[in-house]
C-alpha positions in Angstrom: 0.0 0.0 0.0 1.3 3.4 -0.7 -0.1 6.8 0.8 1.2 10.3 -0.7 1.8 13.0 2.2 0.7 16.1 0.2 2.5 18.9 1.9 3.6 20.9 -1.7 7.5 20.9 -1.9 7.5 18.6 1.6 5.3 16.1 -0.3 6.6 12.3 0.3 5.1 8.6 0.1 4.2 6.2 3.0 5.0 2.8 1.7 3.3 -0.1 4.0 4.7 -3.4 2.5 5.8 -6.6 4.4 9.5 -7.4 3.3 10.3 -3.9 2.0 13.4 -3.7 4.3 14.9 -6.8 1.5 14.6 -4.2 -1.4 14.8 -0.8 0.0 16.8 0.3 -3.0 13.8 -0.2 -5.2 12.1 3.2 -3.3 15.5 5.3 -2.3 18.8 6.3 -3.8 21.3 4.2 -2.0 23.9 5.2 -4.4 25.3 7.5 -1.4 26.7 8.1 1.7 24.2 6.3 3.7 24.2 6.6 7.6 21.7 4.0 9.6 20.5 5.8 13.0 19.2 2.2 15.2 19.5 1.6 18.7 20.6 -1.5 20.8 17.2 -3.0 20.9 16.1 -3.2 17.3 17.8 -6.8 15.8 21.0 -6.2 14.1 20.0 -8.0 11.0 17.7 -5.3 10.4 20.5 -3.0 10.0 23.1 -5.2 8.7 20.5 -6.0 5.6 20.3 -2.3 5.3 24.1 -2.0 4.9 24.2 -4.9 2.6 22.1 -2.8 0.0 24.2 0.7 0.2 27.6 0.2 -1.3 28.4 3.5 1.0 26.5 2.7 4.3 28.0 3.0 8.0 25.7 2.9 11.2 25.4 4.6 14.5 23.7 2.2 16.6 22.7 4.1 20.6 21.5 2.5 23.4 17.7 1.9 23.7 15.4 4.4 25.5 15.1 7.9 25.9 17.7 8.5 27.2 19.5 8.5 23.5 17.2 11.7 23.2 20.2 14.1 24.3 22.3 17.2 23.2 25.3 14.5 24.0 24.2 11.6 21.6 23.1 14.7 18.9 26.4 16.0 19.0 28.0 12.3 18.6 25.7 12.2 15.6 26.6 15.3 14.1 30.3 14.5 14.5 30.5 11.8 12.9 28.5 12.7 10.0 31.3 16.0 9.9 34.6 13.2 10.1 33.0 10.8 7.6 32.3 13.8 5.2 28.5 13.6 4.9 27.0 16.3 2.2 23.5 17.3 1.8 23.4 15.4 -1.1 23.8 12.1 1.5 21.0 10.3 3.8 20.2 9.6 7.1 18.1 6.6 7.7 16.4 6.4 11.1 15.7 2.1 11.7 13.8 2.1 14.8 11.5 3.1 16.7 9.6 6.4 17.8 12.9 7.8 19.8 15.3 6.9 17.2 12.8 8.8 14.8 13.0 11.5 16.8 16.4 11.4 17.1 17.6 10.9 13.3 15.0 13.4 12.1 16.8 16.3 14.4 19.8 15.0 13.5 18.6 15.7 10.2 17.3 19.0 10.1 20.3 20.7 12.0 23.5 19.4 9.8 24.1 21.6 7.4 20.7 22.8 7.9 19.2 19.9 6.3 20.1 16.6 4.6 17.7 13.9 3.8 16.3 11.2 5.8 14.1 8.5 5.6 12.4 6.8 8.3 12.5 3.1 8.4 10.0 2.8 11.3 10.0 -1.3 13.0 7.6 -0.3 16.4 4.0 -0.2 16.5 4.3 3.3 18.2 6.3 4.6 14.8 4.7 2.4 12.4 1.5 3.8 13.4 2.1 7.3 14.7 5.5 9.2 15.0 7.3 8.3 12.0 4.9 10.4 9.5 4.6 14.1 10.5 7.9 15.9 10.6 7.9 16.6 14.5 11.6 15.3 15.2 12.8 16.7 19.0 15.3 15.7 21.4 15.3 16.2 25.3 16.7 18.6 27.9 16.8 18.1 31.5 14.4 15.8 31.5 11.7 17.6 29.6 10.3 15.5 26.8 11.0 16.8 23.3 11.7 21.0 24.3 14.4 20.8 21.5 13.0 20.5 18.3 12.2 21.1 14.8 9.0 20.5 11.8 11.4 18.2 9.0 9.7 16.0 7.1 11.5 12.6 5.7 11.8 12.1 2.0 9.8 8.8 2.8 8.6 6.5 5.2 9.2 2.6 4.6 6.6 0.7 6.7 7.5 -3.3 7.2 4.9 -4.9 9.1 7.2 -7.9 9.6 9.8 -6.3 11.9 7.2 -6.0 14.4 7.2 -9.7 15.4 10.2 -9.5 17.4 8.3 -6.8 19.6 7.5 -8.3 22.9 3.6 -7.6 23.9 4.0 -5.5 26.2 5.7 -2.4 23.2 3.6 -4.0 20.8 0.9 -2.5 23.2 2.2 0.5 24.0 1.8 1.2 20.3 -1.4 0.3 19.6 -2.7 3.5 22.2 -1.7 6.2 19.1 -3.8 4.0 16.7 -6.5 3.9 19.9 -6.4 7.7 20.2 -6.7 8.6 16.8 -10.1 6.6 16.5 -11.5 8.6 19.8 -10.4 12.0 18.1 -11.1 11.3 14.1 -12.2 8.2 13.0 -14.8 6.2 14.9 -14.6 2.9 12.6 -11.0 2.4 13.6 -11.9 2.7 17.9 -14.4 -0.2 16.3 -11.4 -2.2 15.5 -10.2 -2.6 18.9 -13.5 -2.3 21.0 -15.0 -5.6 18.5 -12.0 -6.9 16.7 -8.6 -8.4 17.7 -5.8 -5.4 17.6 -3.1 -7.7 16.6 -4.8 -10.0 14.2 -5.8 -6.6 12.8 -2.7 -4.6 12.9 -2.3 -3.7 8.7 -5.8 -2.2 9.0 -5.2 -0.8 12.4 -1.8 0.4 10.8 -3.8 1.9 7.5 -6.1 3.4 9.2 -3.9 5.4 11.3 -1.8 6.5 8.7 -5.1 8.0 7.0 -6.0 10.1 10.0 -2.6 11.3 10.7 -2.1 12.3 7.2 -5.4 13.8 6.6 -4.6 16.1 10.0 -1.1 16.9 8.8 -2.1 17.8 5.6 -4.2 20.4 6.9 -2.4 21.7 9.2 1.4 20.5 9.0 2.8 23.4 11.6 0.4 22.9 14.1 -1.1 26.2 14.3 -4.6 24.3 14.9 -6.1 21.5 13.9 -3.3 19.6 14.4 -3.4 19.9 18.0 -6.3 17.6 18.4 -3.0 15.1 17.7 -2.0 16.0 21.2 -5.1 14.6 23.1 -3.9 12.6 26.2 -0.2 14.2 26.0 -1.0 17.0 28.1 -0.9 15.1 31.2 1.3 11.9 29.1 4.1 14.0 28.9 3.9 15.0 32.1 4.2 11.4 33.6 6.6 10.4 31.4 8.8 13.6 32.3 8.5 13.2 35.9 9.2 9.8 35.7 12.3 11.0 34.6 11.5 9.1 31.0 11.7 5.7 32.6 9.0 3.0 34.0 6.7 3.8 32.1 6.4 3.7 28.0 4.9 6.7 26.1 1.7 5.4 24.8 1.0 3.8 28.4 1.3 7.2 29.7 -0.9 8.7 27.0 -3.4 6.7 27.8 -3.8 7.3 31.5 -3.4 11.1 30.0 -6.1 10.6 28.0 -9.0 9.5 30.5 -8.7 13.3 32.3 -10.1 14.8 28.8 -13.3 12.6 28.1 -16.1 13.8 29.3 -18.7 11.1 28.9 -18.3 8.8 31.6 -20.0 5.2 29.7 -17.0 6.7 27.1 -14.3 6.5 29.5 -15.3 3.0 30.6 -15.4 1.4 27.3 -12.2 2.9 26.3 -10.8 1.4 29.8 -12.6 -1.7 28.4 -10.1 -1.7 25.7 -6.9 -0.9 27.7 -7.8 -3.9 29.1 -8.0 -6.1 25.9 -4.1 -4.5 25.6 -3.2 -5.7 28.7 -2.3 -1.9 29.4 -0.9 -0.8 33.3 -4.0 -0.8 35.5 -2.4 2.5 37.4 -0.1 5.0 37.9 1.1 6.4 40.9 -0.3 10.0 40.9 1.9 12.7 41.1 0.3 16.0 40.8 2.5 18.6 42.0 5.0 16.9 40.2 2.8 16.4 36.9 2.0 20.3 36.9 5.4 21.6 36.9 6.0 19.5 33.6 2.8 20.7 32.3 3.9 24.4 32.7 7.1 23.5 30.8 5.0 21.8 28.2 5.5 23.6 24.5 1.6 23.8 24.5 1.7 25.9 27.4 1.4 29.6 27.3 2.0 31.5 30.7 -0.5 29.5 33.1 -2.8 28.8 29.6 -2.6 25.7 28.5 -4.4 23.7 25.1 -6.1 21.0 26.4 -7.8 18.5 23.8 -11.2 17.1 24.8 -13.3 14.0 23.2 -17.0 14.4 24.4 -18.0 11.7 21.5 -15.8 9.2 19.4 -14.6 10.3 16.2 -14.5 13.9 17.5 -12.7 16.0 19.4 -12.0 20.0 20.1 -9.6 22.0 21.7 -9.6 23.5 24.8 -7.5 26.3 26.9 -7.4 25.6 30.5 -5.7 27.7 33.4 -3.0 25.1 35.7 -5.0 26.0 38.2 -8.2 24.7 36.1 -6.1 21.6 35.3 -5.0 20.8 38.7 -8.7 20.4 40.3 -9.0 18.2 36.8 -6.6 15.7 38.4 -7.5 16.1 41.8 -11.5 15.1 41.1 -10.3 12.5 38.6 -7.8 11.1 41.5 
């Protein structure tokens, strides 16, 4: 299946095919300087068939987790790419998942001011969500993705295959981008996991994501509005994640306990808890909401004590909504 991001001279294809990563050469210009951007937990056959097809290929592989998502790792990056001679004319290929996407695409957009990249997404979470876009961000001080830039890829390679070496518990934390993009767009696709099996499902689940996404982006590729509605349940996500110091607990599981604040309708909330449940999702976090606030007033969507907030009060919708910290603290504190 392909898609065609249509964002004028940013425009690029989503390709969704199960063995692409044996022929990648058959959709990019390998005939370069190729650099592979992978971490520590994605197999190293992945990479190495990479290298095999790019007579000029090297790798940078970093060690798994958020942590990788720092001004030291960026400037290891950047190095490198400076010693080994990398032009604008050369590639970056980010194999990975969500962080490494994040990572590569910064990367990316800062050397030289721009040389391309391609994301070669192999987790649920980027297969489904962060690899299409052009957010790409690193983190400071332990506040998620404050350092960042809009840089699209030149394309997106999807392989369904590389996620069956995910164990369940990533392959879940995935799924909850697909999840929220049903409750804020599409209602046919929260269908999939409320009566369906998300695994036996995934292409479609996959497909269906990528539609939303894109149709968002294409509207609004900046963010200046409609594109917020992307954020719903990362308001108080983030937060968790950033107070947890980006550790015990994965992104999407912390964007879903962010996202049961922000709807409304109570039967709503309890069949989406329904379906955390069918993902085998964390039951609960440990609240923090002193702690959870001061993230949220470091948050990029914050403006003074003003803060976008994104509600769903029925699935398939959603709007946007500015909330005082104040306004947000009594949120979690009735919600407790």
């Amino acid at each position: 299946m392909k898609l065609h991001m249509d964002l004028g001279k940013s425009s690029y294809d989503i390709v969704v095919e199960r063995g692409l990563l044996n022929h990648i050469g058959d959709y990019i210009n390998v005939n370069r300087k190729v650099m592979i951007i992978s971490d520590d937990g994605v197999p190293r056959s992945y990479c190495d068939m990479l290298l095999k097809q790019c007579p000029k290929g090297y790798s940078h592989i970093v060690a798994q987790g958020e942590g990788a998502k720092s001004l030291e790792v960026f400037a290891d990056l950047c190095k490198e790419l400076l010693h080994l001679h990398f032009s604008r004319k050369d590639l970056i290929i980010a194999l990975g998942g969500g962080v490494i996407g994040d990572l590569s695409g910064y990367v990316a957009a800062s050397y030289m001011r721009g040389i391309d990249f391609v994301q070669v997404p192999t987790t649920t979470l980027s297969q489904i969500d962060s690899s299409i876009g052009g957010k790409v961000a690193i983190n400071l001080d332990g506040v998620k993705n404050i350092i960042g830039a809009f840089y699209q890829p030149k394309m997106v390679l999807i392989d369904p295959d590389t996620l069956s070496t995910l164990p369940r518990r990533h392959y879940a934390n995935g799924l909850v981008e697909a999840l929220k993009a049903g409750l804020i767009y599409d209602e046919s696709l929260f269908a999939l996991f409320e009566q369906g099996d998300a695994i036996a499902d995934i292409e479609l689940i996959i497909t269906k994501a990528l539609h939303v996404k894109k149709a968002v982006v294409e509207q609004d590729e900046k963010e200046h509005g409609l594109r917020k509605i992307l954020n719903f349940g990362h308001t108080i996500g983030h937060a968790i994640e950033s107070s947890n110091h980006l550790h015990d607990y994965y992104h999407g599981e912390c964007v879903a306990f962010g996202m049961l604040y922000f709807i409304r309708d109570e039967a709503i909330k309890q069949r989406v808890i329904s379906v955390y449940k069918k993902l085998g999702l964390p039951r609960n976090i440990p609240m923090e909401c002193e702690k959870w606030l001061e993230m949220i007033q470091n948050d990029k969507k914050a403006d003074g004590d003003l803060v976008e907030t994104i509600w769903v009060d029925s699935i398939g919708t959603a709007h946007i909504r500015p909330m005082h910290l104040e306004e947000i603290k009594r949120l979690m504190e009735d919600k407790r």
